[in-house]
C-alpha positions in Angstrom: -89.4 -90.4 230.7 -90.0 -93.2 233.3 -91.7 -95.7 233.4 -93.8 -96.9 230.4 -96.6 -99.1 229.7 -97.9 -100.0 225.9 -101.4 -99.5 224.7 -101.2 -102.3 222.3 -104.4 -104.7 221.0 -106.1 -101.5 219.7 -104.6 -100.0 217.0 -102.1 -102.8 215.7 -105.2 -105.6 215.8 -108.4 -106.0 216.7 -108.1 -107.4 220.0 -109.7 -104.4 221.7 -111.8 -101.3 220.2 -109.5 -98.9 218.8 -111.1 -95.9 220.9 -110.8 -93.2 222.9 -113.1 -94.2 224.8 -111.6 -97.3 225.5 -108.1 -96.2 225.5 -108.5 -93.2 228.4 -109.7 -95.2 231.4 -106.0 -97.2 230.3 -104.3 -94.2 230.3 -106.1 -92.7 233.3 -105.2 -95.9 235.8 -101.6 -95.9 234.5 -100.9 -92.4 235.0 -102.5 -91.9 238.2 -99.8 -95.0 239.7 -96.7 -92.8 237.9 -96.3 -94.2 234.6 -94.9 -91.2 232.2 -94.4 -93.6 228.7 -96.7 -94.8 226.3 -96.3 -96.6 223.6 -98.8 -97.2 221.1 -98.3 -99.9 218.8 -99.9 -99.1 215.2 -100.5 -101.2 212.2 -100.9 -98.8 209.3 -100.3 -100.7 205.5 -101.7 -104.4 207.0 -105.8 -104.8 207.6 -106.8 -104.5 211.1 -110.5 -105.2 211.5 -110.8 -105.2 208.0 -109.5 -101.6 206.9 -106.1 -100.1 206.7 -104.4 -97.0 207.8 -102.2 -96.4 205.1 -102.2 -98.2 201.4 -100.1 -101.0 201.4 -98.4 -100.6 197.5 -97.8 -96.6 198.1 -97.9 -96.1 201.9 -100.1 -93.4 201.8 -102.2 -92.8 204.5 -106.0 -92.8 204.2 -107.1 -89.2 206.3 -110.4 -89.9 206.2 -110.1 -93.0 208.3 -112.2 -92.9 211.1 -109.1 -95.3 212.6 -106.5 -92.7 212.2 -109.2 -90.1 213.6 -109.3 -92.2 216.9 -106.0 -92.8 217.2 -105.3 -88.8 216.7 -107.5 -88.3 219.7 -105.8 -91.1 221.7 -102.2 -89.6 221.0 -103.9 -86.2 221.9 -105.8 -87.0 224.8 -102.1 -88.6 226.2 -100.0 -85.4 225.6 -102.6 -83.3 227.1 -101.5 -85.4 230.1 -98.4 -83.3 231.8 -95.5 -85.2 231.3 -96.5 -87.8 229.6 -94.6 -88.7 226.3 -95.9 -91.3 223.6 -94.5 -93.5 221.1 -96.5 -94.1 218.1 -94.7 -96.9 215.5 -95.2 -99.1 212.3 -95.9 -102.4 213.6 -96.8 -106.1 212.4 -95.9 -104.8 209.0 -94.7 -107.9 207.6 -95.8 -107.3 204.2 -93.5 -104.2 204.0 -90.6 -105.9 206.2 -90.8 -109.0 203.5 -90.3 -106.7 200.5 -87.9 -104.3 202.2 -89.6 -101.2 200.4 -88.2 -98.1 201.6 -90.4 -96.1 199.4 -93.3 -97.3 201.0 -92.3 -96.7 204.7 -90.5 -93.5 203.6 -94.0 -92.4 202.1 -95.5 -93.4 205.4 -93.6 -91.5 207.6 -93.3 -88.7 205.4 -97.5 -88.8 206.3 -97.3 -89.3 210.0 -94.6 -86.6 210.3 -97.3 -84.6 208.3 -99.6 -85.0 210.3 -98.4 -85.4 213.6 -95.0 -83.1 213.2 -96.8 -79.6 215.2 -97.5 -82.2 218.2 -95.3 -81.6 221.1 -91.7 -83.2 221.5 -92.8 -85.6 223.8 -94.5 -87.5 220.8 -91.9 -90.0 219.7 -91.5 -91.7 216.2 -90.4 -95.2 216.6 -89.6 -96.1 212.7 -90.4 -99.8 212.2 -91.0 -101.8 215.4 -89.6 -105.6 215.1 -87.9 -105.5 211.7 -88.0 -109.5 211.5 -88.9 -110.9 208.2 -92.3 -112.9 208.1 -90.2 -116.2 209.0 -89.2 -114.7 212.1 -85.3 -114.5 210.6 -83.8 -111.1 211.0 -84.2 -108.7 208.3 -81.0 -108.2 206.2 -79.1 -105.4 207.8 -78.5 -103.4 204.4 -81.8 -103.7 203.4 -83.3 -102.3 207.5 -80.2 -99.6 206.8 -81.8 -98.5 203.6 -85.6 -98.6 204.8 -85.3 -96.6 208.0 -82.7 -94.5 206.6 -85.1 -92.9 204.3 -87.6 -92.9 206.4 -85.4 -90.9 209.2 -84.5 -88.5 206.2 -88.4 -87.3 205.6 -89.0 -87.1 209.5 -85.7 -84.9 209.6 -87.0 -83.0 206.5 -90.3 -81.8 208.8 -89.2 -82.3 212.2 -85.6 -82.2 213.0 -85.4 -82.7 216.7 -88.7 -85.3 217.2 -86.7 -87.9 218.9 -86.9 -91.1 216.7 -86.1 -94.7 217.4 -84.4 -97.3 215.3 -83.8 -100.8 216.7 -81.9 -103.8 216.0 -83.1 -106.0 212.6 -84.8 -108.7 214.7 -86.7 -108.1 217.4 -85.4 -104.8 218.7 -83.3 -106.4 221.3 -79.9 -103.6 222.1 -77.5 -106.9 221.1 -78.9 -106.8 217.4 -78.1 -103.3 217.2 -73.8 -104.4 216.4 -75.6 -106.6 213.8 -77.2 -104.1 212.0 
């Protein structure tokens, strides 16, 4: 894959427009010095610039976002660059890591795989970035076992060979992962 760069302040806050137009130069200058990652950090049951991507209480995603229409041309515009391969994740989704819903995030990436599951295999899933509670503490281990075990099952029910990443329960680090 080599080396990666993150496209985050756009689509998990408002820190910067959460465009295409905004996103390619990014993507352009990173590219053109050999970077062959990106990661794109996105927010999807929490309000960024005052709308979510997803309902928080089902994790359905909203499909008429113009959000998620963006960040479908983003992810796009990326893979149409040879060689390039993108991670897309749930992240700063403290209200869902607080309550430990696996039905929620299940239902959430049982949308994304929807919807992005005919994108090529260089389109990552990375299940749920950071999985610290709200307090910062690391998120009980049975309780990150149960949510992004269901939500590997419904990626594996419409894409079984997407790579997908799971992390440790805290803040991703490789040591957490004999914690978890």
């Amino acid at each position: 894959m080599g080396k990666g760069f993150n496209l985050g302040q756009m689509f998990d806050n408002s820190q910067h427009p959460p465009t295409l137009d905004v996103a390619r130069p990014k993507i352009d200058a990173y590219y053109a010095r050999g970077f062959r990652t990106v990661r794109i950090p996105v927010t999807w049951t929490e309000a960024v610039g005052g709308t979510t991507l997803a309902n928080p209480e089902t994790g359905r995603i909203d499909r008429a976002s113009p959000r998620l229409a963006e960040l479908t041309a983003v992810i796009d515009y990326a893979l149409a660059q040879p060689g390039l391969h993108v991670v897309i994740n749930s992240h700063h989704e403290s209200r869902l890591k607080d309550s430990g819903d696996a039905a929620v995030l299940a239902q959430l990436w049982t949308d994304i795989s929807d919807l992005f599951g005919d994108h090529d295999g260089r389109l990552m899933f990375e299940i749920l970035n950071e999985p610290h509670l709200s307090n910062k503490e690391p998120m009980p281990p049975e309780t990150l076992r149960e949510m992004t075990g269901r939500a590997y099952t419904v990626i594996r029910r419409t894409d079984p060979r997407r790579i997908v990443i799971i992390g440790g329960n805290q803040w991703f680090g490789a040591h957490e992962m004999a914690l978890t």
